[in-house]
N, C-alpha and C positions, 0 to 999 in steps of 0.2 A: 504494500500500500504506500505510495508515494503521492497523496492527491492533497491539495489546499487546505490545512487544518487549520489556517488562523483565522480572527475573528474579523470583522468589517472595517477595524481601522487601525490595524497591524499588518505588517509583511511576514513572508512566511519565514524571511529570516530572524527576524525579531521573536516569533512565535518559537523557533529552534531556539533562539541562545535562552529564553524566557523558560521553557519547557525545559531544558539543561540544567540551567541556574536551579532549579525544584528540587530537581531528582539527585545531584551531585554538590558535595561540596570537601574536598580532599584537603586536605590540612597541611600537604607537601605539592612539591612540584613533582607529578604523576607522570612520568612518563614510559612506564612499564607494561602497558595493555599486553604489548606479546610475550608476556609472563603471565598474566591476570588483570583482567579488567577490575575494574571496577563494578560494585553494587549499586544500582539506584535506588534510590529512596524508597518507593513503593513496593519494589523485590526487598527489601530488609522488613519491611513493617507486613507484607504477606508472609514470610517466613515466620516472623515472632507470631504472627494470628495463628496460623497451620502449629506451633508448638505450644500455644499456650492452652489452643482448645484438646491437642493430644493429652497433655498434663491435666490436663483437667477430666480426661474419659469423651470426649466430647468430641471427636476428631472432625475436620473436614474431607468433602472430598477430592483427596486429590488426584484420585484417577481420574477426575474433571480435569484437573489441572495438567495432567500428563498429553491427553486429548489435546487440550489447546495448545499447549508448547508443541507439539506436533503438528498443527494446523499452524501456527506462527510463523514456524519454520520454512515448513512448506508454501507459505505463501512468501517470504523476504527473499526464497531461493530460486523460487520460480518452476514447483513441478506439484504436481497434485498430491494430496495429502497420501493416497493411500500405496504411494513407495517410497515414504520416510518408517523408517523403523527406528524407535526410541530407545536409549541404553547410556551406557556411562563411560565408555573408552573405545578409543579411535586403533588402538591396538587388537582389540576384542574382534572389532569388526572386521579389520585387517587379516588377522589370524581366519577369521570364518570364508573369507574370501579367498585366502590361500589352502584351504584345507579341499577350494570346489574345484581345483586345479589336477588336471591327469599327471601323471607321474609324464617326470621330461619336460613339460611346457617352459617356454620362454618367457620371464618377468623383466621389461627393461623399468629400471629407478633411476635416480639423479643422485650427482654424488652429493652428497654430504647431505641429504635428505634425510628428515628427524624420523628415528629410528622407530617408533610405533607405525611410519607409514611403510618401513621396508623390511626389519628384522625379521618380523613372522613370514618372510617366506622364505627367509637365507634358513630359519630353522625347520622345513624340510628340505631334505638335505636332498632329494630326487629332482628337484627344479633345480634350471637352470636362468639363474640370477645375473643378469649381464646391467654394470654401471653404469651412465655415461653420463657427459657434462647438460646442465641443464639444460644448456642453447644448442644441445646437439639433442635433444631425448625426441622430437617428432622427425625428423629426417634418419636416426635409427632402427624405428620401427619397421621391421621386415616380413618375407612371409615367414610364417611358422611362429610370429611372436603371439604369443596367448594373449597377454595381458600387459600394459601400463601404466604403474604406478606413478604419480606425483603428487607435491604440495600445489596449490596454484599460488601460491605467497612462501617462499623459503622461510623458515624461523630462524636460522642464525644470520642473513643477509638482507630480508625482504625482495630480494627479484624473486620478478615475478612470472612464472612460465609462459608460453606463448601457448595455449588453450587450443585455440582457434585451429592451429596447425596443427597438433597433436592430434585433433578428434578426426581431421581430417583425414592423415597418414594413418592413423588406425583403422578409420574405416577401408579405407584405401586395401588394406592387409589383413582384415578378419580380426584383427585385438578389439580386445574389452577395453576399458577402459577405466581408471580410477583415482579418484582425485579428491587430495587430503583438502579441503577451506579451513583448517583449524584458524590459521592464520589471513580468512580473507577474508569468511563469512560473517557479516555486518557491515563492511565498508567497500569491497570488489562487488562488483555488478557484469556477470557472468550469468551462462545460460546453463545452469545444471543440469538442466533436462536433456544435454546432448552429449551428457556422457553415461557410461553404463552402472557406476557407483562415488559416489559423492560420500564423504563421513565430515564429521565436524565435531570437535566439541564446542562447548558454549562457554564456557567462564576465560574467555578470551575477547573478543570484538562483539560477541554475543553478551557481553555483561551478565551473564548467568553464574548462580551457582557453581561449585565441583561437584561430577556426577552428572550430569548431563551431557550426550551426547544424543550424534542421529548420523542415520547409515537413510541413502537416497537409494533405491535398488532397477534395477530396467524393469518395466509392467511384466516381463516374461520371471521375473524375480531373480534372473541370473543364474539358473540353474544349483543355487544354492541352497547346501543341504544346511538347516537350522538345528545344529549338533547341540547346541545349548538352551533348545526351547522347554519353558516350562509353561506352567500354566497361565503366562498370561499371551503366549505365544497363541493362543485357541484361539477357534471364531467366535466361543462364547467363552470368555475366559475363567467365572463363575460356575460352570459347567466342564471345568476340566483341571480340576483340583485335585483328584485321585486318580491313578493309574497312569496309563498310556493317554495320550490327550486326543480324542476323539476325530478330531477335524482341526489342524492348524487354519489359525488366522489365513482370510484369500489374498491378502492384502502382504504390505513389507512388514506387518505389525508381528508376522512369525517370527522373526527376528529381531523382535523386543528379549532387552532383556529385565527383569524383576526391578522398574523402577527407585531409584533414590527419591521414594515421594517429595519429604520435604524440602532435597533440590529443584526436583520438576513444579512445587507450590510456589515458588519462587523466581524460575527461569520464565512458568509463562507471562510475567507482568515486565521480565527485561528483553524479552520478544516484541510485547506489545508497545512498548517505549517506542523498538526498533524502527516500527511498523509505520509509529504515529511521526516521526523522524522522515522518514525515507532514507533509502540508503545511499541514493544518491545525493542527498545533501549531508550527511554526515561525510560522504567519501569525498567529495569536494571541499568540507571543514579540513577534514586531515590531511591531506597532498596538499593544500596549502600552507599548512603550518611545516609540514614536512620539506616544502622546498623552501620557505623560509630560514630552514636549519640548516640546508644545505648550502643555501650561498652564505651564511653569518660562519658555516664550517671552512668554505674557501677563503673566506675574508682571515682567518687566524691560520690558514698554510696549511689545514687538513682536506684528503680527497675523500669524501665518503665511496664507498662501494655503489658503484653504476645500479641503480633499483629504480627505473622510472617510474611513476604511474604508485610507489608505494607508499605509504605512510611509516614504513619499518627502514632507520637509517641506520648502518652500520658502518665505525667508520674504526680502518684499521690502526692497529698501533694504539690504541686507545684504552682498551677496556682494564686495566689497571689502576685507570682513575675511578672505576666505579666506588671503590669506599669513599673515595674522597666528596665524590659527587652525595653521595649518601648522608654523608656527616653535615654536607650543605643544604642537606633537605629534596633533593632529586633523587628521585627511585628512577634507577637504566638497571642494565643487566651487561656484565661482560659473557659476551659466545667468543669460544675460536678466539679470545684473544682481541676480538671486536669490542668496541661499544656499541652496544644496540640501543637507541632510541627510538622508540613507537607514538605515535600521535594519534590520539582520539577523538572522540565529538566534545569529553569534558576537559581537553587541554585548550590555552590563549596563545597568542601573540604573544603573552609575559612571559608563559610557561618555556617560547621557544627563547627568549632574550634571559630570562635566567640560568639555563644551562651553558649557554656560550659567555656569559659574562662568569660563573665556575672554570670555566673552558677557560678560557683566557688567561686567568692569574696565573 
């Protein structure tokens, strides 16, 4: 949902920083989203309701709440509801997607790609696992290759894959297709639907909880066998609480696994934030700040890492000043020896002039 939500004698940008200002207010200079977003306002104050009526016997529902974070998702990502499957780790899914693989098949990855989107298939050890550089992974695609894994936003550098090309060399050659948004989904505006599996978690750019995640699957469900289904995996999930489970879900919901309610009572209100936002005006907040850091980083003699188009700067030779930026009230993260700084919808103009003015002494 990206459509006019302000009122008759407001701009819709006004409406954003107004809507921001509510929901967020950080006590440091934040620029860590791609380590952990931040909670909105309304997502903390649904979590304490969701635990105060459990303490009390009283519980809510949150398998309402699991539904709509599901719909939320499905709708900021751009494919219909019923090939998101709900669950907590981008690893879990990853593993369920390398286990639907024949013995032999060809997985191409990107180097230094975060190891929950690659490892579970280096650990069986009958595939064949073949590397390659980011800017090389759609023009590697051959025949015989099964499948394609990537991030579409790297986590230790923020570049950002070329998408576009990949779906098309894959199609081109019979690969699947699979692609981590951990790091894109809430501010990259991508067509998800045109790949064969999508996973995400949410307490990143999705301002959610930990414990939330979601797996996008192709309407044919990808021939994946759901080796971890349990009973909410059913088409009637109350109806498949004992034994064998009668009829799995027809939908990707098979591939649910047993909810972190009181993350999901809480994710769906930082979805709906998302929603009320657009993701195209939050992604346009963030690359602007983000290239304001980049030329205040040339101006003091540092080259950040080439990441166009991203809100994720990493700049070499640097990430040794993370304590010191810390002690100064700036939360970054050193990767590789990087400094990584991430731009949000709840970071300023000040947020970008105070860590270069750190930067600089």
């Amino acid at each position: 949902m990206d459509g006019d939500f302000s009122g008759p004698h407001s701009s819709p940008m006004e409406t954003f920083e107004t809507l921001v200002r509510t929901e967020f207010a950080p006590k440091n200079t934040y620029l860590n989203t791609a380590s952990t977003g931040l909670l909105p306002a309304r997502t903390v104050e649904a979590m304490r309701t969701a635990l105060d009526a459990a303490a009390a016997g009283q519980p809510t529902d949150m398998s309402a709440d699991v539904e709509a974070a599901r719909a939320s998702f499905a709708r900021l990502i751009g494919v219909p509801v019923r090939r998101v499957a709900a669950g907590a780790s981008v690893a879990v899914y990853t593993g369920l997607i390398a286990a639907s693989l024949p013995e032999g098949a060809e997985v191409i990855t990107a180097e230094g790609d975060f190891s929950s989107v690659v490892n579970p298939f280096h650990m069986r050890r009958d595939l064949r696992v073949r590397t390659v550089p980011l800017e090389r992974i759609a023009e590697s695609v051959r025949p015989g290759t099964a499948l394609v894994a990537v991030s579409a936003a790297q986590s230790a550098d923020g570049r950002i894959a070329d998408l576009t090309a990949l779906s098309e060399s894959a199609r081109a050659h019979g690969a699947r297709t699979y692609v981590d948004a951990s790091q894109s989904a809430g501010w990259l505006e991508f067509d998800a639907g045109a790949y064969d599996y999508v996973a995400s978690v949410a307490f990143k750019w999705l301002l959610s909880p930990r414990g939330v995640a979601f797996l996008v699957v192709p309407d044919d469900l990808g021939s994946l066998t759901p080796f971890f289904a349990g009973w909410v995996a059913g088409e009637e999930p109350w109806d498949s609480c004992y034994g064998p489970v009668a009829e799995l879900a027809r939908s990707a919901r098979r591939f649910d696994e047993s909810p972190a309610l009181f993350s999901y009572a809480g994710a769906r209100h930082s979805l709906e934030l998302l929603e009320e936002l657009g993701v195209a005006r939050v992604r346009d907040h963030d690359l602007a700040l983000a290239d304001r850091f980049r030329t205040g980083l040339r101006t003091l003699g540092h080259e950040p890492v080439r990441a166009p188009g991203s809100p994720i700067v990493s700049v070499p030779g640097l990430g040794h000043r993370q304590d010191e930026l810390s002690r100064a009230g700036v939360e970054v993260s050193d990767r590789a020896g990087n400094l990584r700084v991430a731009f949000h919808l709840y970071n300023t103009p000040a947020d970008v002039d105070r860590v270069l003015d750190v930067l600089s002494d």
